[in-house]
N, C-alpha and C positions, 0 to 999 in steps of 0.2 A: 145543512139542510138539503134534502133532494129536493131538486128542481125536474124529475121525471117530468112528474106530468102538466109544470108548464111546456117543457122542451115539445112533450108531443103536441100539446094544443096547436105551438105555433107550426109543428111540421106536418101535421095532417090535413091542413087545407092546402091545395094551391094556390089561392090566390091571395094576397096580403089582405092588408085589410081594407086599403083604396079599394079594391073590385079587381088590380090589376095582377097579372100573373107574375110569380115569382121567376125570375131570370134562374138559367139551369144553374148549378153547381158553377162558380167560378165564371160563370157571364158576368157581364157589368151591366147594371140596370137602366132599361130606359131615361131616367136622370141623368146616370153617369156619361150614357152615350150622347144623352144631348147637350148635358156640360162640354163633353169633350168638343162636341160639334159647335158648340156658340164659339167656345175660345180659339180651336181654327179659325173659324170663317171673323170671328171677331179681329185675330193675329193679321189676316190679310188686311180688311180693311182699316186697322189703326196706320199700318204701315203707310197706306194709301194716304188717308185722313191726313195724316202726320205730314207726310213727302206734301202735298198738294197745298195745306194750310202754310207751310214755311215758306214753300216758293210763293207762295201766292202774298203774304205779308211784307215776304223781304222784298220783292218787286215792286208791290207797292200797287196790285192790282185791286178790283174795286172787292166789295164784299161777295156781289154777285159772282165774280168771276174766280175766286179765290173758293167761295163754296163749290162749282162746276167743276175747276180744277181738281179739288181733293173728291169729289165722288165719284170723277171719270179714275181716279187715280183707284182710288178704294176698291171699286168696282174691276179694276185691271191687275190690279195685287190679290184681292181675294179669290178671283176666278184661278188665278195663279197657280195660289199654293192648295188649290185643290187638279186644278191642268196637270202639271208636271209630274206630282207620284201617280197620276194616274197613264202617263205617256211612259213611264219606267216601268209599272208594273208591265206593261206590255200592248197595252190598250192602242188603237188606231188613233189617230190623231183627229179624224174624225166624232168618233164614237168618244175620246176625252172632252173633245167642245163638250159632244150634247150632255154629256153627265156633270161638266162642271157647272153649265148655263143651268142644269136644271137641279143641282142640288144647291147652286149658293145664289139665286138670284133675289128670291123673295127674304133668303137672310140678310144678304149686303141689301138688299131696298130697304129695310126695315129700319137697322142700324143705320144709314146713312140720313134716313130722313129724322129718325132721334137724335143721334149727334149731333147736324146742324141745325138741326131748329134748337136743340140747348144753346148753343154757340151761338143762334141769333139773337137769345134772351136773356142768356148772363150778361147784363150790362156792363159796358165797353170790352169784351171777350174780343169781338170780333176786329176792333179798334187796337188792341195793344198789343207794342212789338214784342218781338220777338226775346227780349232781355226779360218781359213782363211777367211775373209770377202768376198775374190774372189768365195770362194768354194759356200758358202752359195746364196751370188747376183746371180752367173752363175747360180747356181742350180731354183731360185726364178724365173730368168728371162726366163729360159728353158721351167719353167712349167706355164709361164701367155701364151706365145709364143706357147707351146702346146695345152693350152687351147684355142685361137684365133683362132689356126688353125682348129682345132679340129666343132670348132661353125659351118662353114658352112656346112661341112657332116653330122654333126648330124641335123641338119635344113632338106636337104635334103633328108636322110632317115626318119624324121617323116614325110615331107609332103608328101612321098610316103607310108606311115604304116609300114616304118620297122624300125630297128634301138630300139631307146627309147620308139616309138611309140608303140612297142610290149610286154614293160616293164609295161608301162601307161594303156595298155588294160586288160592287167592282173592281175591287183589292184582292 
């Protein structure tokens, strides 16, 4: 069966069917670039989440402090692994703060405040050690939940050029 003139239908418009423009030949689509973008800034801050929630358990500090821990952590690893490829590509070290502060800061707040507030409502999450299968699931399920949420802001600060978008142009 010729499929001509569905092929044309879809290739004569440019914009899909959302409203939104089709990426050129071989670009990756606004989705794809803000998938990619959640699971960086998401990679940063588990790392964080993860290093801040063990020290903070295995110490044996309180909830409070154990939460403060891992989001100053989160917040320190996700600015991170956007800082440093951008201080290799060439970038001042200067001008790496401002682009890191200002493409991951509203991602990492976002994710940080979903993660621990799941953690403070999966009951006994935030109670059980470190051996506990609850600790680890809670924690897992926190940071997929984080990242979910996290996707549509960052979607929308790239298609307006901020966010990740300002990370991507300075590569």
């Amino acid at each position: 069966m010729d499929d001509a003139p569905h092929r044309h239908h879809h290739t004569s418009h440019p914009a899909g069917h959302d409203g939104h423009r089709r990426p050129a030949s071989g670009q990756p689509s606004l989705n794809a670039i803000a998938f990619r973008a959640t699971v960086h800034c998401l990679s940063g801050c588990a790392v964080g989440e993860v290093l801040g929630m063990v020290i903070g358990t295995a110490v044996g500090l309180s909830n409070g402090a154990t939460i403060a821990l891992a989001v100053a952590l989160a917040f320190v690893f996700g600015y991170a692994f956007t800082f440093f490829p951008l201080l290799r590509s060439g970038m001042t070290l200067r001008a790496a703060v401002r682009v890191a502060f200002a493409a991951d800061t509203a991602s990492i707040a976002l994710m940080e405040l979903v993660d621990n507030g799941m953690m403070l409502v999966i009951p006994g999450a935030m109670d059980a050690g470190l051996a506990a299968p609850l600790f680890w699931g809670a924690l897992a399920v926190s940071l997929l939940v984080a990242g979910t949420a996290a996707f549509p802001l960052n979607r929308f600060l790239i298609q307006r050029g901020k966010g990740h978008a300002l990370a991507h142009a300075s590569h």
